[in-house]
DRENFIMI-254577 format. One record per residue (C-alpha): x, y, z. Coordinates in steps of 0.1 Angstrom, whole numbers, plus 5000, padded with zeros to 4 digits. Example, Ala and Ser with C-alpha at 12.3 -4.5 7.8 and 13.67 -1.06 7.14 Angstrom:
BEGIN
512349555078/513749895071/
This chain:
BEGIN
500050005000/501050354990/503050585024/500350855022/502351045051/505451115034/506251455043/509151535014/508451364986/510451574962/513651484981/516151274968/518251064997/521950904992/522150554997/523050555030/520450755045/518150535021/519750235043/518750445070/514750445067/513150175088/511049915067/508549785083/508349405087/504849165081/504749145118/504049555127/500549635131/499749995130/499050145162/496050425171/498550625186/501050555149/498350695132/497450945156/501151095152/501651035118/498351245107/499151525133/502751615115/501951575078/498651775081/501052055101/504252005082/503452305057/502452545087/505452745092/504752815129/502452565139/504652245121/505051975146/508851875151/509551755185/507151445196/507351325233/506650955241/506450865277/505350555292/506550195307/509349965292/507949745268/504849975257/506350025224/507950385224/511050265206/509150065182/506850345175/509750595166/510950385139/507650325123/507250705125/510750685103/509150475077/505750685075/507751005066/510450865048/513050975065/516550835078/516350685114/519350705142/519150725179/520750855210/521050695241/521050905273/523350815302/523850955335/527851075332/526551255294/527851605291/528351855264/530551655241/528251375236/525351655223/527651885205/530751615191/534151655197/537651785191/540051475190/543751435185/544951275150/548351085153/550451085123/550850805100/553750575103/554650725066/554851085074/558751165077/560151535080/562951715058/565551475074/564051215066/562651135108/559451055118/557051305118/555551405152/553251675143/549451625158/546451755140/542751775157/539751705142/536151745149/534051445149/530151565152/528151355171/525151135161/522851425170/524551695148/524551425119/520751435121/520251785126/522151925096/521151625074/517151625083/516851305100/514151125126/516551115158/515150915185/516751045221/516250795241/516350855280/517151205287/515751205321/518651015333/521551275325/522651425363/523551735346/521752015338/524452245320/523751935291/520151985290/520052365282/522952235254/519951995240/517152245243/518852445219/518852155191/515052165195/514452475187/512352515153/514652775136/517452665159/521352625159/524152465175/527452645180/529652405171/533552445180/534552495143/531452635128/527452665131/525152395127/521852505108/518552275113/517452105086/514052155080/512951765077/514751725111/512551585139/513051475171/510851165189/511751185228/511750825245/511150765286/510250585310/508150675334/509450745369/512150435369/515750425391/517550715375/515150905361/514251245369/511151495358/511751575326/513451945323/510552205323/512252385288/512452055268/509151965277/507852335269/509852265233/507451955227/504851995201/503151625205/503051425232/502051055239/501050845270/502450505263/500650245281/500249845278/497749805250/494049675257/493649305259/492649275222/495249485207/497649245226/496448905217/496649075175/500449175182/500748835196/499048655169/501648855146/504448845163/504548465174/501748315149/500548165180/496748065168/495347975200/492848245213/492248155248/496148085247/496348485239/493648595259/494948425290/498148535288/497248895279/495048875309/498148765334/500149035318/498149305328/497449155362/501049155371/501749515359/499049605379/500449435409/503749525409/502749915403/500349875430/503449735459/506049965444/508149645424/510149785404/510349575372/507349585346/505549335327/505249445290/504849355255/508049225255/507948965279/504348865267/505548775231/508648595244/506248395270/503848305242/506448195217/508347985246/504947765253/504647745211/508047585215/507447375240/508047495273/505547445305/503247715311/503747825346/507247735342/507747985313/505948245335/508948275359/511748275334/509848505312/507548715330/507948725373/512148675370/512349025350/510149175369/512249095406/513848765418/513048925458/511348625472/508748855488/508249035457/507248685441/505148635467/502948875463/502348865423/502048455430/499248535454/497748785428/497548555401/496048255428/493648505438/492148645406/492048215394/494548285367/496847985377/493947765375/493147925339/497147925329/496847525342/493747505317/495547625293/498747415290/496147055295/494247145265/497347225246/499146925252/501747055267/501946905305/504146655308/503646495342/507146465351/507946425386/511746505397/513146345429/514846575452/517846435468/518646615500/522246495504/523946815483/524046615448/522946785419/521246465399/517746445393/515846165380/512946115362/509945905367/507445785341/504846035329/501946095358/498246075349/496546355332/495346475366/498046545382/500446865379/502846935355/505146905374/505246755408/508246755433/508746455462/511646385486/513746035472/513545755492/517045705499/517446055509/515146015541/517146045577/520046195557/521746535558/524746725547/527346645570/529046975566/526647175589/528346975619/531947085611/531047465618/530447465652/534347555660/535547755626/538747865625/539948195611/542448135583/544448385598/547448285611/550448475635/553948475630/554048125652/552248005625/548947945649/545648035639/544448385653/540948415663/538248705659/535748765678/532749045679/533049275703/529249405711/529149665729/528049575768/524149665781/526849855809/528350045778/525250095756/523050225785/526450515792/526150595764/522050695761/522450855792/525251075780/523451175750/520251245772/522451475791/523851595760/520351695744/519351825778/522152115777/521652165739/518152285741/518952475776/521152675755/518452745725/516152865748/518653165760/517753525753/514153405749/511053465768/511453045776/514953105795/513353035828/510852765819/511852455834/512752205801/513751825804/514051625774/513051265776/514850965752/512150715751/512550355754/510850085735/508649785749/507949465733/504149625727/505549875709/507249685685/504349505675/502549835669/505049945651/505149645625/501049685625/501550035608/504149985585/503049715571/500049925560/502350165544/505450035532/503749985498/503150355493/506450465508/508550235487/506550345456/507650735467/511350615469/511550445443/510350795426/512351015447/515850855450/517050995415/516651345429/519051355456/521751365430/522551715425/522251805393/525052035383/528651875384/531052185393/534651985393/536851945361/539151625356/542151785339/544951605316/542551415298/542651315257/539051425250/536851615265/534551985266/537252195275/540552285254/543852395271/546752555248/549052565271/549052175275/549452165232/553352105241/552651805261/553751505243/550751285262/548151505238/546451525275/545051855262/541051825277/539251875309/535651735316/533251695340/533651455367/530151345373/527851515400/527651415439/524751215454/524151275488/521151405501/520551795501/517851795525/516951725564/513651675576/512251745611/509251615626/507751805655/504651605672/502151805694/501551555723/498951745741/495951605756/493851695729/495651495706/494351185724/490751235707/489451125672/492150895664/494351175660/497351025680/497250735658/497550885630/500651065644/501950795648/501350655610/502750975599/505750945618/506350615611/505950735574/508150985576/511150765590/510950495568/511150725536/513750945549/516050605563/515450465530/516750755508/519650885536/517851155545/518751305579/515751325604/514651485635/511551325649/510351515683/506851535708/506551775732/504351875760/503752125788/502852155823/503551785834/504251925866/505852235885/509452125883/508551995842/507252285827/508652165791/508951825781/510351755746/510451395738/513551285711/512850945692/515151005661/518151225662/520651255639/523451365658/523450975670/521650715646/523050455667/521150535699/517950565678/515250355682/512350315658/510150165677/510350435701/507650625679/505150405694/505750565725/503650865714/500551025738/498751265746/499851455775/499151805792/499152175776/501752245746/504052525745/504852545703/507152835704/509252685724/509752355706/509852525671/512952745688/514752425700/513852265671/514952555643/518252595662/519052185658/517952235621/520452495620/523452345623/522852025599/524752115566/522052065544/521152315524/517552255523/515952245560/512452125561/510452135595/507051955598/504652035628/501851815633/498851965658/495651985663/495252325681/496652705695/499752685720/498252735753/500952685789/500752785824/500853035838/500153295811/500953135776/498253175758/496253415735/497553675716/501253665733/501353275727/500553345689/502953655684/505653385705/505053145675/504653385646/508253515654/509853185659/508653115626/509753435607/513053445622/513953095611/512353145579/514853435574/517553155585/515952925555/514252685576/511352615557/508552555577/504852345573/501352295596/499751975592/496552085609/494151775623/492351935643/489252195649/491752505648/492652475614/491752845606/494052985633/497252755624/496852895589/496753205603/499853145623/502253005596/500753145567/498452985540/501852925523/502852705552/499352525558/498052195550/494952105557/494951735566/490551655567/491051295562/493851135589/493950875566/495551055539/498051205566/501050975561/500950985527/500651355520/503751465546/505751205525/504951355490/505651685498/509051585513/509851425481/508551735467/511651965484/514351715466/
């Protein structure tokens, strides 16, 4: 059939960029979103301004995005390449570069020596090629470069009238150049993509897993599988273990891919459920747990029983049933074929094997170390824990240590005299359990959010240079003399620690003890910790009180501390209650002062309460509010960035106090976990 989308038909291409235009094979069946694309740019190709150059394609592995892009190559005509993106990729890789050229073992000077002269030539880069020469260029993964200097260098190749400065000239677009943007969506190493090259995007696509029908058709094509409930049920277990492992943060993805390689495995004669793994669950995560849970998915939704279905009526169960030996050996041995009723295949213990065990186990109980001293016997190690004698020292020093700290914080303030103790609670075997209880609830959302967030604690600008290098973005003349040709700088890539610490402050008042408000402080500090310990994020997590009694005006209660992640203790955060009054100025003072001194260099302090600060004798009212008010302004000057999560019935006054800016309104303490998390993520 005639290519009615061909956007230049006039021009005449060489040979090799003729070599260059993908043809399509039997197998490719046109997608909606194909012609979606491909009628969008021709109709627009003539309209000066409004002609459609840059096309986005975002979505999962294995949705098609690659496949797409080169079918978009053979509907226009034009010559196909790529790029790949990498982490490390800086300026040279977009714009080319300047490389040494040794001489030729010919080349001989007047006197008939070896010549030792070195020339440098430019060699563009696969990206120049296609923008000068009017090709489809397929950039594949530029959400994963750490540096944003490379970015604005790539933004400027998008441009519809655009150039490149090159180092020994100006590149000019070519007016059938377009560019098809490839990503996945929010995968290890990714980032958002940059703001301006999304901005620069005319078209964009969502790429998702096709619908159920679309699949089987591929399928059919792809494989020439002929079996229909074979497709369907397969397409079916597909989508049910994408869905899974999106829905528990598991990080591998069940696509189109591993569908067409599953069906084409049973074709060839592999078991059903056995193909599965190797195929299918193994590329999505070999994490036993992980396994687990899409193994329980498929039992629950019966499509085991249907997969089982499946490989009787084809003829493909076998029956065999493989002996286990459990003495170490590595032989198996094979029965005769099993009825038709029973599995395909079936595992027992051997006979000979019962009462046995590997002997091996017994000959550990006095390991040696194979280290030996000069007397040529064996020397020993042995841990050294540290004593309960030593451990409990040690918390008490730090108690006393904290105690001090905050004394000091509070001087020059209208707290000076208020009597302060800070607490280090301890953990009980109850608390554990509760502890477990909640995050079990929530470890599926909070590993979904890390799995998001960890690419964006890399900073994204590299600042240092490696000198004396043979290529690179940066020339030095006054290295030409060198006879290593070590000329270049470039680069090194970017940092990754964490810019940001988090504090958690915890309004124990009595209040707090009504309409489950207490428990979900707890969630959301349990929420908090486990996102922040899993991407290395340094936390503060503190409750405080007022008024326990005359000598304990102030009690401020430290679960996780930074200064000393050893003496932390997570289950600690069980310990959480309601209590007396609460004296927020205070504890936003102490608190902003700790946040200080961390060298992050964004400072992010979370209060969690339900009401207005309110202490004996006379804190309370209007000089309580303008207490708090200032804490918050000063610190703010300090960059401390502050937020209210309001739970409670005085959610109009806590706006009031830290500014709608500073507010969130937490209705549902359901959604409380889940919201502080996000918008940490959100300051990364």
């Amino acid at each position: 059939m005639e290519n009615r989308w061909i956007l230049s038909p006039a021009r005449q291409l060489t040979e090799e960029e003729i070599s260059l235009v993908w043809q399509k094979p039997a197998t490719h069946i046109e997608s909606e979103a194909e012609r979606r694309i491909s009628a969008e740019v021709y109709r627009n190709w003539t309209r000066g301004e409004m002609k459609i150059t840059t096309i986005l394609l975002e979505g999962d592995a294995g949705s098609g995005k690659t496949q797409l892009a080169k079918a978009l190559s053979a509907n226009f005509g034009l010559p196909y390449t790529k790029v790949t993106c990498f982490a490390d990729m800086d300026k040279s890789d977009i714009l080319g570069s300047i490389l040494p050229v040794l001489p030729e073992d010919g080349n001989k000077d007047e006197d008939g020596n070896k010549a030792e002269a070195v020339t440098y030539n430019y060699y563009p880069s696969e990206i120049v090629q296609a923008y000068e020469k009017g090709w489809l260029l397929e950039i594949q993964e530029p959400t994963v470069i750490r540096d944003a200097a490379v970015l604005m260098a790539l933004n400027s190749a998008l441009e519809p009238e655009g150039s490149i400065n090159l180092p020994t000239r100006i590149a000019r677009r070519h007016p059938d150049f377009i560019a098809v943007i490839t990503t996945n969506r929010g995968y290890n190493g990714c980032r958002p993509l940059n703001e301006a090259l999304r901005d620069r995007v005319q078209h964009s696509e969502k790429m998702d897993l096709p619908a159920v029908e679309v699949m089987m058709e591929r399928g059919l094509a792809k494989t020439g599988c002929t079996d229909q409930e074979l497709l369907l049920t397969f397409a079916q277990a597909i989508v049910l273990l994408d869905q899974t492992a999106k829905a528990n943060a598991i990080k591998g993805v069940a696509g189109m891919r591993s569908y067409f390689f599953w069906v084409d495995a049973v074709l060839q004669g592999s078991e059903t459920v056995e193909a599965l793994y190797h195929k299918v669950i193994y590329k999505i995560t070999t994490d036993p747990d992980e396994i687990l849970i899409l193994e329980q998915a498929l039992a629950k939704q019966g499509m085991l029983a249907a997969l089982e279905k499946v490989s009787q009526q084809s003829g493909r169960a076998q029956g065999e049933i493989m002996e286990i030996h459990a003495e170490g050996t590595m032989d198996a041995q094979f029965s005769a074929p099993a009825p038709d009723d029973m599995p395909a295949v079936a595992l027992r213990k051997s006979a000979d094997s019962e009462g046995h065990a590997n002997d091996d186990g017994e000959n550990t109980s006095s390991t040696q170390s194979s280290d030996q001293g000069e007397d040529g016997t064996p020397i020993y190690h042995e841990l050294q824990p540290t004593s309960p004698e030593e451990l409990e020292r040690q918390k008490r020093d730090f108690r006393k240590h904290l105690n001090q700290q905050a004394r000091e914080m509070v001087k020059g303030s209208c707290h000076e005299k208020v009597n302060l103790i800070v607490h280090r609670p301890e953990a009980t075997l109850a608390h554990h359990h509760e502890y477990e209880q909640i995050a079990s609830g929530l470890l599926p959302v909070i590993r979904e959010l890390v799995r998001k967030t960890a690419p964006l604690l890399e900073h994204e600008v590299a600042t240092e240079l490696g000198k004396s290098r043979v290529y690179g973005t940066k020339f030095h003349a006054e290295k030409l003399a060198s006879p290593d040709f070590r000329c270049f700088s470039q680069k090194c890539p970017p940092n990754e620690e964490p810019s940001l610490a988090v504090t958690l402050r915890i309004d124990e008042s009595a209040s707090m003890s009504a309409f489950g408000r207490l428990t979900a402080a707890k969630q959301a500090a349990v929420a908090v910790y486990e996102f922040c310990a899993s991407c290395g994020i340094p936390t503060l997590i503190y409750g405080d009180t007022a008024d326990r009694s005359p000598l304990e005006r102030m009690s401020l209660y430290s679960y996780i501390d930074y200064e000393n992640p050893s003496l932390n203790d997570k289950y600690s955060l069980m310990a959480i209650q309601g209590h007396s009054n609460n004296r927020d100025g205070m504890a936003l003072r102490i608190l902003g002062e700790k946040l200080l001194q961390a060298p992050q260099k964004t400072k992010l302090l979370i209060s969690i309460s339900d009401g207005q600060p309110k202490a004996l004798p006379d804190y309370t009212g209007e000089v309580a509010l303008a207490d708090m008010k200032e804490v918050i302004r000063d610190y703010s000057r300090q960059g401390i960035l502050f937020l209210a999560a309001a739970i409670g019935q005085d959610k109009e006054t806590l706006c009031d106090i830290y500014g709608p800016e500073r507010y969130l309104d937490i209705t549902d303490l359901r959604q409380l976990p889940a919201r502080l998390v996000q918008v940490i993520a959100k300051y990364l």
